[in-house]
C-alpha positions as CSV (number, residue, x, y, z in Angstrom):
1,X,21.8,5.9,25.7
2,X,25.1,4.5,24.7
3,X,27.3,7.1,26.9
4,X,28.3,6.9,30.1
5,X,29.6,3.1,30.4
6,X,32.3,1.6,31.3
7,X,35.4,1.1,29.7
8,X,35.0,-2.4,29.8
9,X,31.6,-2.1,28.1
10,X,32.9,0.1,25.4
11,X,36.0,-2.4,25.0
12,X,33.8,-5.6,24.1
13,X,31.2,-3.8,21.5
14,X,35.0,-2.5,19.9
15,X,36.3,-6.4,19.7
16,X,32.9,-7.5,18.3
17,X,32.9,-4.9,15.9
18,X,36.7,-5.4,14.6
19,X,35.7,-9.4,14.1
20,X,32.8,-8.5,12.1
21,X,35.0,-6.3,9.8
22,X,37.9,-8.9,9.8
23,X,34.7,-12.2,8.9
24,X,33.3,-10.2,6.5
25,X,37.0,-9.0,4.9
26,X,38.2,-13.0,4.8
27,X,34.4,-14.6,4.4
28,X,33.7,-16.0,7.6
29,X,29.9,-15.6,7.9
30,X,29.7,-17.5,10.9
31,X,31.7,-15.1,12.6
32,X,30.0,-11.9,11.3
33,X,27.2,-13.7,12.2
34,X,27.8,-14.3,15.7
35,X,29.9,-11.5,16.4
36,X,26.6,-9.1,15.1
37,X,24.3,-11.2,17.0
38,X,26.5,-11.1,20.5
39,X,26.8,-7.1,20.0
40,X,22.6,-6.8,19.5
41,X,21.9,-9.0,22.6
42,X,24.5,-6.8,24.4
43,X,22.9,-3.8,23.7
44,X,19.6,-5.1,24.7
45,X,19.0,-3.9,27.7
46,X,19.9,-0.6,27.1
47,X,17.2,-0.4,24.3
48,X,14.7,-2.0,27.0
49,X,15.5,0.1,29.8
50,X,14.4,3.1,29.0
51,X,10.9,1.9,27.6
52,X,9.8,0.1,30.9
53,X,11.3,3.7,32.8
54,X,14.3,2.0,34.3
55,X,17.8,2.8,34.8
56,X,20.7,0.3,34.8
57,X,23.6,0.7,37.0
58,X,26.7,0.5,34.9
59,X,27.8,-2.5,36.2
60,X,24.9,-4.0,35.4
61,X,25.6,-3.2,32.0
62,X,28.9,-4.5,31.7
63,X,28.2,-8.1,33.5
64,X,25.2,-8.6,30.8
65,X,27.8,-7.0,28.1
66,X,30.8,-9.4,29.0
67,X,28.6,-12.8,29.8
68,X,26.7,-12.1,26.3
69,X,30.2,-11.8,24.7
70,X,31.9,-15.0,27.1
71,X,29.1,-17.0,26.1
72,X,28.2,-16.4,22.3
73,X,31.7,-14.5,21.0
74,X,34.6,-16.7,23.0
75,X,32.1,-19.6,23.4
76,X,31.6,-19.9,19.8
77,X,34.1,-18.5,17.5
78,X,37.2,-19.3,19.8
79,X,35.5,-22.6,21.2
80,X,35.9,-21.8,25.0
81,X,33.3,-24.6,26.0
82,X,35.6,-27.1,24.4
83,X,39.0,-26.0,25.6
84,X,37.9,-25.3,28.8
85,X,35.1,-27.7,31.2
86,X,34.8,-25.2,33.5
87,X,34.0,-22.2,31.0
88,X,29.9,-23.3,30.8
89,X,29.7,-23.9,34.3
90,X,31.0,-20.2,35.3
91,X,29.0,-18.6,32.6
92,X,26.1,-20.0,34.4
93,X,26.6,-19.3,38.0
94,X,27.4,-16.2,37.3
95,X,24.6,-14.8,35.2
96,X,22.2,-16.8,37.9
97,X,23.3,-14.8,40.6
98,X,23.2,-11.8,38.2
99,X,19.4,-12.5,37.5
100,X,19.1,-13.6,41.0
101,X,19.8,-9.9,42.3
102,X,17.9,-8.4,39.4
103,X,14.9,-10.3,40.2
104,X,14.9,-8.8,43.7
105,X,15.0,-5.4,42.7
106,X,12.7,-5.7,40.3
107,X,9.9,-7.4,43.2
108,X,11.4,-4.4,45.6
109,X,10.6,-1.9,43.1
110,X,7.1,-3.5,43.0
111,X,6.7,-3.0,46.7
112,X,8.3,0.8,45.8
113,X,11.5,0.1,48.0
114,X,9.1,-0.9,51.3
115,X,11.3,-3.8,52.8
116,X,8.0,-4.3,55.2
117,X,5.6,-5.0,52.6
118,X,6.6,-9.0,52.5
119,X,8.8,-10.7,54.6
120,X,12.3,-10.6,54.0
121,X,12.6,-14.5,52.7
122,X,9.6,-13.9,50.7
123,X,11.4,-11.4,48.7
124,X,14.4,-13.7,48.2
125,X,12.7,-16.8,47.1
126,X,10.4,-14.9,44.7
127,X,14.2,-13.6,43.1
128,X,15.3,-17.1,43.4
129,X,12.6,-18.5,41.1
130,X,13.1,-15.5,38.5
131,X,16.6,-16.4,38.2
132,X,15.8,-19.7,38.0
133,X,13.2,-19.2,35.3
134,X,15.3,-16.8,33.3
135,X,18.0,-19.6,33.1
136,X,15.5,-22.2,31.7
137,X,14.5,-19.6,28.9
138,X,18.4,-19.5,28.0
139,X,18.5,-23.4,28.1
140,X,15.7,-23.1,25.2
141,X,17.8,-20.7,23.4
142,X,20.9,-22.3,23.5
143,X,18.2,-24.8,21.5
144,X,16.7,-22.9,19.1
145,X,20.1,-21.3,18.4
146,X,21.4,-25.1,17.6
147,X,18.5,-26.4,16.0
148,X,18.4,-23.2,13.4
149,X,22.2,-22.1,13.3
150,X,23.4,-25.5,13.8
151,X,25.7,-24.0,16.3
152,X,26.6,-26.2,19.2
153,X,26.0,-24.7,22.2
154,X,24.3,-27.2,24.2
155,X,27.5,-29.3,24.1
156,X,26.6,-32.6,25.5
157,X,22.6,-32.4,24.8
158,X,20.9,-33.4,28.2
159,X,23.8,-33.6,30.5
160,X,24.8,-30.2,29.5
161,X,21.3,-29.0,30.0
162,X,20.5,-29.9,33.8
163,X,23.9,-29.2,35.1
164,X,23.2,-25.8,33.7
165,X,19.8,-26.0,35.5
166,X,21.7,-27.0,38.9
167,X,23.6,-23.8,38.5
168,X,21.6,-21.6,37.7
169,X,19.7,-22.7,40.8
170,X,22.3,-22.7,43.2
171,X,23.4,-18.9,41.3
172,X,19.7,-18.1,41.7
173,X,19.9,-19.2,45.5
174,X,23.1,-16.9,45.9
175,X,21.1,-14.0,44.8
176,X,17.6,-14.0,46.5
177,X,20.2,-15.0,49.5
178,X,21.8,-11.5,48.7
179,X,18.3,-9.9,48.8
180,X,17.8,-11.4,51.7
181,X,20.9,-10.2,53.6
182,X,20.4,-6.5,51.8
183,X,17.1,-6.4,53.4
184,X,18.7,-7.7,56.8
185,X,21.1,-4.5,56.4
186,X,23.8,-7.1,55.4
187,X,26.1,-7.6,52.5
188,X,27.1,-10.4,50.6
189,X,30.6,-9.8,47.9
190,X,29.6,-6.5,47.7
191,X,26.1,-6.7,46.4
192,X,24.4,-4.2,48.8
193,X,26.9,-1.7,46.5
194,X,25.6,-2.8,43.6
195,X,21.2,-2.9,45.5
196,X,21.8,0.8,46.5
197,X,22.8,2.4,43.1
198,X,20.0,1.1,41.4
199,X,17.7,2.3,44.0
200,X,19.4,5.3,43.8
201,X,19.3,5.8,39.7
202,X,15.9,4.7,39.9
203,X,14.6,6.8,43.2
204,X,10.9,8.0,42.2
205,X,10.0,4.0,41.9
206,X,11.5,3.6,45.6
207,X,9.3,6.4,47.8
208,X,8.2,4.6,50.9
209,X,12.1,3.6,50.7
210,X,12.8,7.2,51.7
211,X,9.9,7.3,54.4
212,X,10.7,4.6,56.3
């Protein structure tokens, strides 16, 4: 389950591993803490795939792998959302349009790969509102994870909290649009790519794909 990724994959579970070792050598617990925590919510959905009879795409893997690790690990430990504005505001957008495009394949798979079932902007808003909704859950546990661990990762409190929400819907937009175009036989940065190897790891969900 844990063979085959990338190196890039295999690269962050090593640095999260060494700064356990090093917190727990020099008595940092925060940092064992959060560097154990980042690596379990990494591995996540490897442990899940398998149970709901899925395949991931690699890449798949390593953008949850390295946004878990960019937002908990550097967020937290080496203070990213301070030294940098920008840093929250990327991590969103880009897991939005990450959840975006998951959502769609997840509704396609529904419809087992029949692009006629719905129409084509059907299929993109319903991805649109699952990326959206998935970015409200992690607004609530960037709150639980301050409110429990005193941590501090909802920054400026409400401010913080709906310009995160205005990303993640204009990330969530940017993948149903991807859905969209995929089902239009277009691309959009490479996405249709990234649409075809999951349909392809995860064929036997995706039959009236092959007939039509």
């Amino acid at each position: 389950m844990l063979r085959g990724q990338t190196p890039v994959t295999y690269a962050v579970w090593s640095i999260l591993l060494a700064a356990a070792l090093v917190g727990l050598g020099t008595g940092r617990w925060t940092v064992v803490f959060v560097s154990l925590a980042t690596l379990a919510v990494s591995m996540l959905p490897l442990l899940l795939a398998p149970r709901l009879g899925i395949r991931l795409p690699r890449r798949f893997i390593a953008l949850i792998v390295v946004f878990t690790f960019s937002t908990l690990f550097l967020g937290e430990v080496f203070d990213f959302y301070e030294r940098y504005w920008w840093w929250d505001i990327a991590l969103h957008g880009l897991s939005a349009v990450t959840f975006g495009l998951l959502g769609f394949l997840l509704i396609f798979l529904l419809f087992e790969g029949d692009r006629y079932a719905a129409p084509a902007w059907a299929l993109g808003l319903i991805a649109f509102c699952m990326g959206v909704t998935i970015g409200a859950v992690w607004e609530i546990f960037e709150f639980g994870m301050d409110q429990i661990f005193t941590l501090n990762m909802q920054k400026s409190g409400l401010m913080d909290t709906m310009w995160d929400l205005i990303v993640d819907c204009i990330g969530a937009g940017l993948g149903g649009f991807a859905g969209y175009l995929y089902l239009k036989g277009r691309d959009l940065g490479g996405s249709r790519a990234m649409i075809d190897e999951f349909i392809r790891l995860n064929r036997r969900f995706f039959s009236r794909s092959r007939s039509r």
